[in-house]
C-alpha positions as CSV (number, residue, x, y, z in Angstrom):
1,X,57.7,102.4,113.1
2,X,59.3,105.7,111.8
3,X,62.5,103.9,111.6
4,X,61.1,101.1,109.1
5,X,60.2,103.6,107.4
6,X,63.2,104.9,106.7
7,X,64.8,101.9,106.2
8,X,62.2,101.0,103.5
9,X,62.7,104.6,101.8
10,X,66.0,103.6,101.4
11,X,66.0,100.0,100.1
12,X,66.1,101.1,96.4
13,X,69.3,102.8,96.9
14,X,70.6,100.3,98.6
15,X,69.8,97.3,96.5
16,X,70.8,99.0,93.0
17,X,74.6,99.5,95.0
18,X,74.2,96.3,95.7
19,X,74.1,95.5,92.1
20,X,77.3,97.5,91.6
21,X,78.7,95.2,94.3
22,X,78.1,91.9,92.5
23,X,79.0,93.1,89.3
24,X,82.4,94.3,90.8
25,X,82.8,91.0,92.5
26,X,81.5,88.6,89.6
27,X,83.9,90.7,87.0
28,X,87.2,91.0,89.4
29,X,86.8,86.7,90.5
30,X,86.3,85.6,86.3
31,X,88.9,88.2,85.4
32,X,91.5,86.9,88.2
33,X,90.7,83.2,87.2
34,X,91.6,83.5,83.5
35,X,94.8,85.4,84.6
36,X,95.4,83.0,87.6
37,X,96.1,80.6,85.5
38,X,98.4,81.3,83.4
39,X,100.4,82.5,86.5
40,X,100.1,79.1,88.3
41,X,101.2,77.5,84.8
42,X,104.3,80.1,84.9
43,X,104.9,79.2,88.7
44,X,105.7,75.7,87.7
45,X,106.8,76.0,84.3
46,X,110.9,74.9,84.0
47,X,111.4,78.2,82.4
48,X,112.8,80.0,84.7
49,X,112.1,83.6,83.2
50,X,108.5,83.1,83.6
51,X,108.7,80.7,86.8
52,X,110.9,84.2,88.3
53,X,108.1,86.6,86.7
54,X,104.5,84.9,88.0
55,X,106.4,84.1,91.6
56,X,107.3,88.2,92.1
57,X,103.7,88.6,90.4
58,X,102.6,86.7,93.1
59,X,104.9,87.6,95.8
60,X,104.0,91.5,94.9
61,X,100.5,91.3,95.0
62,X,99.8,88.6,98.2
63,X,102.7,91.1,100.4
64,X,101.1,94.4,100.1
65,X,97.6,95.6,101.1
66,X,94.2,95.7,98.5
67,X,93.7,99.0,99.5
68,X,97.1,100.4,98.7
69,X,97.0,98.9,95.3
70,X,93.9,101.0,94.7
71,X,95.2,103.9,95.7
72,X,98.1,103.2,93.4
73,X,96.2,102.0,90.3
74,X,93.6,105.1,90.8
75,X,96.3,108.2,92.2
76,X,99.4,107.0,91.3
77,X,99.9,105.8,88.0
78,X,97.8,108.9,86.6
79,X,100.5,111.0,88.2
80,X,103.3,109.4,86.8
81,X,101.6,108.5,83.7
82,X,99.1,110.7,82.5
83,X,98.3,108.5,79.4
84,X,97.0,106.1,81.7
85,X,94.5,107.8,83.7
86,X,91.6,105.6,84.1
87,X,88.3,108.1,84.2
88,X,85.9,105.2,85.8
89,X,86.5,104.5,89.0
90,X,84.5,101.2,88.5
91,X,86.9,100.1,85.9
92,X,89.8,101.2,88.3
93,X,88.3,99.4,91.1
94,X,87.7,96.2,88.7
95,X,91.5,96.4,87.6
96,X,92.9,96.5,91.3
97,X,90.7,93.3,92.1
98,X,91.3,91.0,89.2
99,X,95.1,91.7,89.7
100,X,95.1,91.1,93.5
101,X,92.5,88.3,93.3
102,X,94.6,86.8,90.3
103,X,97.7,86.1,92.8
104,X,95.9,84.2,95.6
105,X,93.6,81.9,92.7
106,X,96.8,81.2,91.2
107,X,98.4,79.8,94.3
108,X,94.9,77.4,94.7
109,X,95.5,76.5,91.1
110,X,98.7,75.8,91.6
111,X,98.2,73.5,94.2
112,X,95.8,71.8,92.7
113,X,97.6,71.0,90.0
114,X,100.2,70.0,91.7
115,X,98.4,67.5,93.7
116,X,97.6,65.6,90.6
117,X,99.8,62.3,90.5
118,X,103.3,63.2,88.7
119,X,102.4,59.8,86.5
120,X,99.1,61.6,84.9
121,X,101.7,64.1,82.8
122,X,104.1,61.4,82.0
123,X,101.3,59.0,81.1
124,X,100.1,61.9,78.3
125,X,103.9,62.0,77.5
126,X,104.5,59.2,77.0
127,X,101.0,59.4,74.7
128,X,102.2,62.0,72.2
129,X,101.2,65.0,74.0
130,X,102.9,68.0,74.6
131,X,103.1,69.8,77.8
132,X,100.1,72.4,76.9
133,X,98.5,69.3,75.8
134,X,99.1,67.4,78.7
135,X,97.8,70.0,80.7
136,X,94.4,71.1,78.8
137,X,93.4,68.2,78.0
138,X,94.5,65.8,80.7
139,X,96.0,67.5,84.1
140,X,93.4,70.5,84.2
141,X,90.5,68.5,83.9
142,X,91.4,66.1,87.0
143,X,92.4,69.3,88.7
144,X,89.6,71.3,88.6
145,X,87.8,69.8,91.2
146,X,90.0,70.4,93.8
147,X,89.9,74.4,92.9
148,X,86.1,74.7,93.4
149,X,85.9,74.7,97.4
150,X,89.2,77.0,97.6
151,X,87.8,79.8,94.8
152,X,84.3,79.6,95.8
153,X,86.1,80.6,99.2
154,X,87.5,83.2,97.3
155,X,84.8,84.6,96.0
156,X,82.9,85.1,99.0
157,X,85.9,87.1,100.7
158,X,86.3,89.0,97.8
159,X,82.7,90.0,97.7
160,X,83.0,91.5,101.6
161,X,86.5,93.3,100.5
162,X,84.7,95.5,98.1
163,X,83.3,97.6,99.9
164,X,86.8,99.1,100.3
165,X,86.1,100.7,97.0
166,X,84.5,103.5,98.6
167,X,87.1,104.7,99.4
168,X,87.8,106.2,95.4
169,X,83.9,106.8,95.5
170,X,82.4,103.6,93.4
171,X,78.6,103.9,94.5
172,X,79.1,100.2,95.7
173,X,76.6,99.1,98.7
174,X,79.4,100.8,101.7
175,X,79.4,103.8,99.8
176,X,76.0,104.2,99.0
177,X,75.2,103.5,102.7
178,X,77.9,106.3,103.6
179,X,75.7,108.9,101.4
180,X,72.7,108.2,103.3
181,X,74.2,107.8,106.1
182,X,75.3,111.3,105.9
183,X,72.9,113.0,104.3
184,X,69.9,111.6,106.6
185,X,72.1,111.9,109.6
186,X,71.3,108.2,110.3
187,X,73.6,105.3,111.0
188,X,70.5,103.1,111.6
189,X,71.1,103.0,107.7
190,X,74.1,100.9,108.6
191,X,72.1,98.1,109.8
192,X,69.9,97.0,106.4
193,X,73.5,97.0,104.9
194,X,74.7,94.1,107.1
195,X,71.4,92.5,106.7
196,X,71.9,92.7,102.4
197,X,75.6,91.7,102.9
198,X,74.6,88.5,105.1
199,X,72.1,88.0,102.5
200,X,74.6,87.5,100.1
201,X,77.3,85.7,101.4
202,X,74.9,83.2,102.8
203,X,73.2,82.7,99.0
204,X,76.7,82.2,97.6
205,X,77.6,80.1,100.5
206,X,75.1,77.9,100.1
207,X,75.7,77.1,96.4
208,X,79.1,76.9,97.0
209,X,78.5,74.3,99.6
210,X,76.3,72.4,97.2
211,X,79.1,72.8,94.5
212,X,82.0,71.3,97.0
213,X,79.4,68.1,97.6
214,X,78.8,67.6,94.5
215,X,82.0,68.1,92.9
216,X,83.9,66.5,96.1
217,X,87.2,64.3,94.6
218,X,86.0,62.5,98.3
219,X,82.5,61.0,96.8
């Protein structure tokens, strides 16, 4: 009984983290899929500048850890840099995400577009339309679809990776359990913090599921 309790005295702390949580994850996934794709457009674009650029974008950010690249957007680069010290560890945290997040969407958007017939862009071609065209209005659209299963994957993994971010201190729902954790002398606190983030990735997975069937190029 004493231990509910507790566990009930700490539920406001807990759930406004948890609010930090989704805002870091919500921000970091929409972020990364405007940036994405332009990055899977550059991967296949015939220019080979840009192609080189968004593959080592890529390359760079799926090859070394998350957790390294926050350490290097929030320690280093304020070091070397001074101009660009970054005073919110939030928006720190936020920048590390969209740009690691960005490489592995744009590989899924890449891929998707890709796996639209090679006739669809010749067909809009062959209609007037130019390549951007071709692809906004025609390739995208047809394309889409198969992204939705893949990112909403994405998004559920990203929201479990952020609790690295307490690492640089954001008061996220790890962290937050860590304070208490400490200051109570209590690692029962650890086990309402599963609970919220099971709570979460099953929500999310269960609209997501009902987002692949109904969206499903299968049906």
């Amino acid at each position: 009984m004493e231990s509910l309790t507790k566990i009930w005295n700490w539920m406001p702390a807990l759930l406004k983290a948890s609010g930090v949580t989704l805002e870091l994850t919500v921000a970091s996934v929409l972020t990364a899929l405007v940036l994405g794709i332009f990055l899977a457009l550059g991967k296949i674009s015939k220019n080979k500048p840009i192609k080189w650029l968004s593959s080592a974008y890529i390359f760079f950010f799926r090859g070394t850890p998350l957790l390294l690249q926050l350490f290097f957007i929030y320690y280093s680069i304020p070091m070397m840099v001074p101009a660009l010290t970054i005073q919110s560890r939030f928006v720190s945290a936020w920048i590390a995400f969209s740009l690691n997040v960005a490489a592995y969407l744009a590989e899924i958007i890449r891929a998707a577009i890709q796996s639209v017939d090679k006739g669809q862009l010749e067909a809009s071609k062959s209609l007037g339309l130019t390549y951007a065209q071709s692809m906004r209005l025609v390739i995208i659209p047809q394309a889409y679809r198969r992204m939705i299963p893949p990112i909403c994957n994405e998004f559920v993994m990203v929201l479990k990776d952020t609790s690295l971010v307490a690492i640089i201190a954001v008061t996220d729902l790890t962290f937050q359990a860590r304070i208490i954790a400490s200051n109570k002398a209590s690692t029962l606190v650890y086990i309402p913090v599963m609970i919220i983030y099971l709570i979460l990735t099953g929500i999310f997975t269960t609209v997501f599921n009902r987002l692949e069937k109904k969206f499903s190029v299968y049906e």
